[in-house]
C-alpha positions as CSV (number, residue, x, y, z in Angstrom):
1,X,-10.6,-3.0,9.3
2,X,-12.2,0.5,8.6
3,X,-13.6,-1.4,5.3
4,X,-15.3,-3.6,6.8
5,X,-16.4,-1.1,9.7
6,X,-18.1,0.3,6.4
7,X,-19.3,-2.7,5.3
8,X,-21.2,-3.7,7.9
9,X,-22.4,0.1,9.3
10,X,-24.2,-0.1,5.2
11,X,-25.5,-3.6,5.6
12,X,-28.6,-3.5,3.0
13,X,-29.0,0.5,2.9
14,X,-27.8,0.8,-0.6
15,X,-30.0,-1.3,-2.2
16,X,-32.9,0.5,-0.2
17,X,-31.6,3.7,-0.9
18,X,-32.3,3.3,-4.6
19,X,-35.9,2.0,-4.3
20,X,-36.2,4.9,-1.6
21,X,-34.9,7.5,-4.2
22,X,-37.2,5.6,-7.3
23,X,-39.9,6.4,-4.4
24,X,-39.4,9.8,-4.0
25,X,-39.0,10.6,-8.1
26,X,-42.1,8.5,-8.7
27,X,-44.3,10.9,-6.4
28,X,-45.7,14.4,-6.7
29,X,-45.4,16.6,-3.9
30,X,-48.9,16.6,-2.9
31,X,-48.4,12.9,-2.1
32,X,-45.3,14.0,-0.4
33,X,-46.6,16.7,1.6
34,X,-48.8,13.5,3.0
35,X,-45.9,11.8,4.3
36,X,-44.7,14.7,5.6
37,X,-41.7,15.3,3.2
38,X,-41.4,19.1,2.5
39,X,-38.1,19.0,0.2
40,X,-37.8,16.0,-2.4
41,X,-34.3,17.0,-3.4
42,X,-33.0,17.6,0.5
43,X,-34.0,14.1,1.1
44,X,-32.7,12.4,-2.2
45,X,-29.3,14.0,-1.2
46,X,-29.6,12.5,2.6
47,X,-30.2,9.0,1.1
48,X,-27.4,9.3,-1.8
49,X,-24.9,9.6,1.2
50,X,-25.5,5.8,1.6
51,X,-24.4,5.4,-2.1
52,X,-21.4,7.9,-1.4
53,X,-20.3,5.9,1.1
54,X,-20.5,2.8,-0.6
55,X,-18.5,4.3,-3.6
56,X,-16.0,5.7,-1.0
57,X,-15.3,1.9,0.4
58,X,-15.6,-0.5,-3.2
59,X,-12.7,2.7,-4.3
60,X,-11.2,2.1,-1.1
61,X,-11.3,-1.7,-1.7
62,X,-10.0,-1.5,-5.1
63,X,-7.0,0.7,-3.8
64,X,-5.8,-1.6,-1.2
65,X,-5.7,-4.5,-3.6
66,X,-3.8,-3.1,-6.3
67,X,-1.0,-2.0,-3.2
68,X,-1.2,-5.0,-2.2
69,X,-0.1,-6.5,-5.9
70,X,2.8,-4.1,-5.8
71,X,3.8,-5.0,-2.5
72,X,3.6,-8.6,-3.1
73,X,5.7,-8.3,-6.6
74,X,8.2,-6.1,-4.4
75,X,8.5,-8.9,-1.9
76,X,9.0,-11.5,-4.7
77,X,11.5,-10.1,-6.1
78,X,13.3,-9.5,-2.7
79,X,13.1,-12.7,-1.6
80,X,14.6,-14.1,-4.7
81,X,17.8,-11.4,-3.7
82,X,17.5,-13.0,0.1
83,X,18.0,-16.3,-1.1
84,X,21.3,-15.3,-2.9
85,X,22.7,-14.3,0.0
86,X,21.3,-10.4,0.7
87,X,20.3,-9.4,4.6
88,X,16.8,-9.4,5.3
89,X,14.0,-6.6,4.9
90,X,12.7,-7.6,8.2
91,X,13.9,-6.5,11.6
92,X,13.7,-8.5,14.8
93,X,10.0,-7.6,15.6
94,X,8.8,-9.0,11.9
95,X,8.3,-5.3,10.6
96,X,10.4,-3.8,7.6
97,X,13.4,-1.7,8.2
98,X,13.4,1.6,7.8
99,X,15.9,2.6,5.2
100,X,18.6,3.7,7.2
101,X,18.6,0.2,9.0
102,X,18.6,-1.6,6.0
103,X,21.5,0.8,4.4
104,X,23.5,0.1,7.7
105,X,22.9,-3.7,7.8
106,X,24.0,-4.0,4.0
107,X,26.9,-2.0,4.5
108,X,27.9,-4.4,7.3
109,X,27.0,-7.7,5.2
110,X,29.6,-6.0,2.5
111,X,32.1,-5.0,4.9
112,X,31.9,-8.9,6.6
113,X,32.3,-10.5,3.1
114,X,35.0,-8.1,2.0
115,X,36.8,-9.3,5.7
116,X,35.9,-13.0,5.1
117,X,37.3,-12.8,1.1
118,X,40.7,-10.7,2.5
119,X,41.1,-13.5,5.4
120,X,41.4,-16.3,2.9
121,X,43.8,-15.1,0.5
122,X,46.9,-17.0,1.4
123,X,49.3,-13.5,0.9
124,X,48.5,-9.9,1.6
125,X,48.6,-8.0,-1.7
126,X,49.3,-4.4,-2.1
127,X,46.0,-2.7,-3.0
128,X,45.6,-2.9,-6.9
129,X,42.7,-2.8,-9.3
130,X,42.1,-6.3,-9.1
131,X,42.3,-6.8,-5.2
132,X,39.8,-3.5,-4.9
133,X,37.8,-5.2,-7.5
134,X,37.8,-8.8,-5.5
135,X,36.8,-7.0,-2.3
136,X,34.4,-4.9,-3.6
137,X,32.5,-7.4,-6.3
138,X,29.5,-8.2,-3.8
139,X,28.9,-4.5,-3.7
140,X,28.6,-4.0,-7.1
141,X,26.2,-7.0,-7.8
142,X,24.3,-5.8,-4.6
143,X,23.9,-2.8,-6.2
144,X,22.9,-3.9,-9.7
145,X,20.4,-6.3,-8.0
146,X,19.3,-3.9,-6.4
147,X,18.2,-1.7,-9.4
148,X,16.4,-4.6,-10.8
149,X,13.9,-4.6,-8.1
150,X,12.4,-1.4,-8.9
151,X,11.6,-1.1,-12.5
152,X,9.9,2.1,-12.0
153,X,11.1,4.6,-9.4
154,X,8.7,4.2,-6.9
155,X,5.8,6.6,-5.4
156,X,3.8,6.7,-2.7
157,X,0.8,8.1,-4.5
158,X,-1.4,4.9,-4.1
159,X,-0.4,5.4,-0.4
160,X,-1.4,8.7,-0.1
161,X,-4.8,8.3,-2.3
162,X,-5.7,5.3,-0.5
163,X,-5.1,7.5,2.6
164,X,-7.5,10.6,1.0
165,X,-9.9,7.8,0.5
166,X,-9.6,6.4,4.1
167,X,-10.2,9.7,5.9
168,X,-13.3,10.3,3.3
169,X,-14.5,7.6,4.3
170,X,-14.1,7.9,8.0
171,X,-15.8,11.5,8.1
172,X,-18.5,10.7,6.2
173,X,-21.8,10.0,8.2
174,X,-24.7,8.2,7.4
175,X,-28.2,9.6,7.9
């Protein structure tokens, strides 16, 4: 939204701030002084804010998508874990979990298969390696699933760049 905001407060300026700025160079300041512009480098520094900008939003741009190819990999990945019997990432409202949510709803999708596996067994055993390692199976290859979707720890330093780049870009104003 603020990118295209951007997009559309620049419309053709860049394009005429380089002829303006080829304008300016070409000139000498008697021609200048004529149309009334006492400071050549003042005013070539007013019009490169255009170009700023502009630099500011394609960086912008370019940030978003590569997030966006992370998130999407992420979400692969997940879903493949979803389909193979994992709760979902998404609350009732559509919007991720927060991590707390999503470590209380996996605990309780453990602690419902661990009931459902001890219901079925015909006689109660007294608890022994393999009965602990029968209820607690799905844990384990939660966990180890789990690992395999991030195959770098992650960081939010695309987040927090992107969000540099966003306030840069929403302070910055045009001549």
């Amino acid at each position: 939204m603020e990118i295209q905001k951007a997009r559309n407060l620049l419309g053709h300026m860049p394009e005429e701030a380089n002829r303006l700025i080829h304008f300016l160079n070409t000139k000498t300041s008697e021609e200048l002084a004529a149309l009334d512009i006492r400071d050549r480098t003042g005013t070539i520094l007013t019009i490169k804010r255009v170009l700023t900008m502009r630099t500011l939003m394609q960086n912008l741009e370019r940030r978003c998508q590569d997030m966006q190819v992370e998130i999407d990999y992420f979400i692969e990945k997940f879903a493949v874990l979803h389909e193979r019997g994992l709760p979902s990432l998404l609350g009732s409202k559509q919007c991720l979990l927060r991590q707390v949510e999503y470590t209380h709803s996996l605990n309780k999708h453990v602690v419902d298969q661990a009931n459902a596996s001890s219901s079925t067994a015909t006689e109660k055993a007294f608890p022994s390696s393999q009965t602990l390692y029968n209820n607690l199976e799905n844990l384990f290859y939660i966990e180890h699933e789990v690992k395999h979707i991030f195959t770098v720890q992650p960081n939010f330093y695309r987040y927090i760049d992107i969000d540099e780049t966003l306030r840069k870009l929403q302070r910055h104003k045009l001549p």
